[in-house]
N, C-alpha and C positions, 0 to 999 in steps of 0.2 A: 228771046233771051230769058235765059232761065234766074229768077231772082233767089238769094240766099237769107232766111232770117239768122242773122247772129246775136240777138237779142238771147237766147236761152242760153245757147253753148258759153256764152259767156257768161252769164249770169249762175248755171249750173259750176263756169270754174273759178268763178270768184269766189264762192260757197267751201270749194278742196279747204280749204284751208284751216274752215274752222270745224270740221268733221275728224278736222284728227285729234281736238281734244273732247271730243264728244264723250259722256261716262257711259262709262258698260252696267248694263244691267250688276253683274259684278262688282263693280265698286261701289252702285246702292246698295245694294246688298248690304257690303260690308262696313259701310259708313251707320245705318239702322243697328249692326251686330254692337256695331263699337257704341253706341249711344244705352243700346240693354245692355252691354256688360256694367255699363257705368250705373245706371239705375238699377236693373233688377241685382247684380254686387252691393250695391247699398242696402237695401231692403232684403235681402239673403245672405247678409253679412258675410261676405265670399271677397275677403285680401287677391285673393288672385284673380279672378275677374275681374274688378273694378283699376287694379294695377294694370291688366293685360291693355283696358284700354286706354290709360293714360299715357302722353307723352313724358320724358323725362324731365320737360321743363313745366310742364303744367303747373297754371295758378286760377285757384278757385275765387272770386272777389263775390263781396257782396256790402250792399251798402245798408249800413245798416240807421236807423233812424232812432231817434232817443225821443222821450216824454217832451224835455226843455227846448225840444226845438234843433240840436245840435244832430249832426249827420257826421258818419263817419267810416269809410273804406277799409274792410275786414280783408284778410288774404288767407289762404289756406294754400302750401304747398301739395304738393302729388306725395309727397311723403306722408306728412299729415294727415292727408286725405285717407291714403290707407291705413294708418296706425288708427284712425275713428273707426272705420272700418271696422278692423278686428277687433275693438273694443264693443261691439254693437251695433254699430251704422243705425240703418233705418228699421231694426229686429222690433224698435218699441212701434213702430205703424200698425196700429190691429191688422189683423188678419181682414182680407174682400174690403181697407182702406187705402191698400197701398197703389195709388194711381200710376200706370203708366201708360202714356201718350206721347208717340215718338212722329216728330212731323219735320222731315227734311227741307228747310226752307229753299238753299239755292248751292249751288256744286257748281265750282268753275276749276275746269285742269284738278289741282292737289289739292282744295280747300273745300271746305262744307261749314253752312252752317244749320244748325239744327236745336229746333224745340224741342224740351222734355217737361210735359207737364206729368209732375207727379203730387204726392199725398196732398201737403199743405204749402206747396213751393213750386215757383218755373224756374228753367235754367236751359239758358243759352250758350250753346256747348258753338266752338270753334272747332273744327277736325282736321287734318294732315294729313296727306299720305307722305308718311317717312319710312324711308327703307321699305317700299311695297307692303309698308302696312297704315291703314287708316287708325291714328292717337289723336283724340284731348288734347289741345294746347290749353285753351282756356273755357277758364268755365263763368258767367255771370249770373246770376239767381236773384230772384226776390219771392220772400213771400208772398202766399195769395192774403190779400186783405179786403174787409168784407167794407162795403158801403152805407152811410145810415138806414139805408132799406135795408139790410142782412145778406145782400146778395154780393158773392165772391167778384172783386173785379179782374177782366181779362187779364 
């Protein structure tokens, strides 16, 4: 009598399932494009770049910290955002200053999240894909600040 392992066949179709939201080389891709338009647009002062990858509801926060102790929640709309933009963006970053380091943290189905370390700031970008394209929903930031040793904390 001939015996059957169904230990695999199973286990390989238990797996179908979540193979079908598996991301295509193509949506990194395009998730990384969206991440430089947003940075390398700031620092090459480019309104439409930096527009191209934002969502229309995008909101940039940053928390900002005062001398006295008091903290408090900045907001910067996607409109905003580009009217800084075309007023300057990040043009005042010297030249071989302007940091960019794009590190896709984690992609599940329509969502990404993603690291931008750049000049003197991080920022934690949330991404979409809406209407088959990957936008900005949100954006969080903080400056980098140096430690009593001088050295930049992560």
């Amino acid at each position: 009598m001939k015996r059957r392992v169904w230990g695999i066949p199973i286990l390989a179709f238990m797996t179908l399932p979540s193979l079908g939201h598996a991301q295509s080389p193509a949506d990194t891709a395009a998730i990384r494009v969206t991440a430089l338009d947003y940075i390398e647009g700031w620092y090459t002062r480019d309104p439409v770049r930096i527009e191209r990858a934002l969502h229309p509801h995008v909101v940039k926060r940053y928390q900002q910290h005062f001398p006295n102790g008091q903290v408090r929640l900045t907001e910067t709309s996607g409109l905003e955002l580009v009217q800084q933009t075309r007023r300057g963006g990040g043009s005042a970053v010297p030249v071989g200053e302007g940091r960019i380091a794009v590190r896709i943290l984690d992609i599940y189905r329509d969502v990404a999240s993603v690291r931008v370390d750049a000049h003197q700031w991080i920022d934690y970008l949330h991404i979409v894909k809406h209407d088959g394209r990957w936008q900005i929903v949100n954006v969080l930031w903080e400056v980098r600040r140096t430690d009593a040793g001088g050295g930049a904390k992560p």
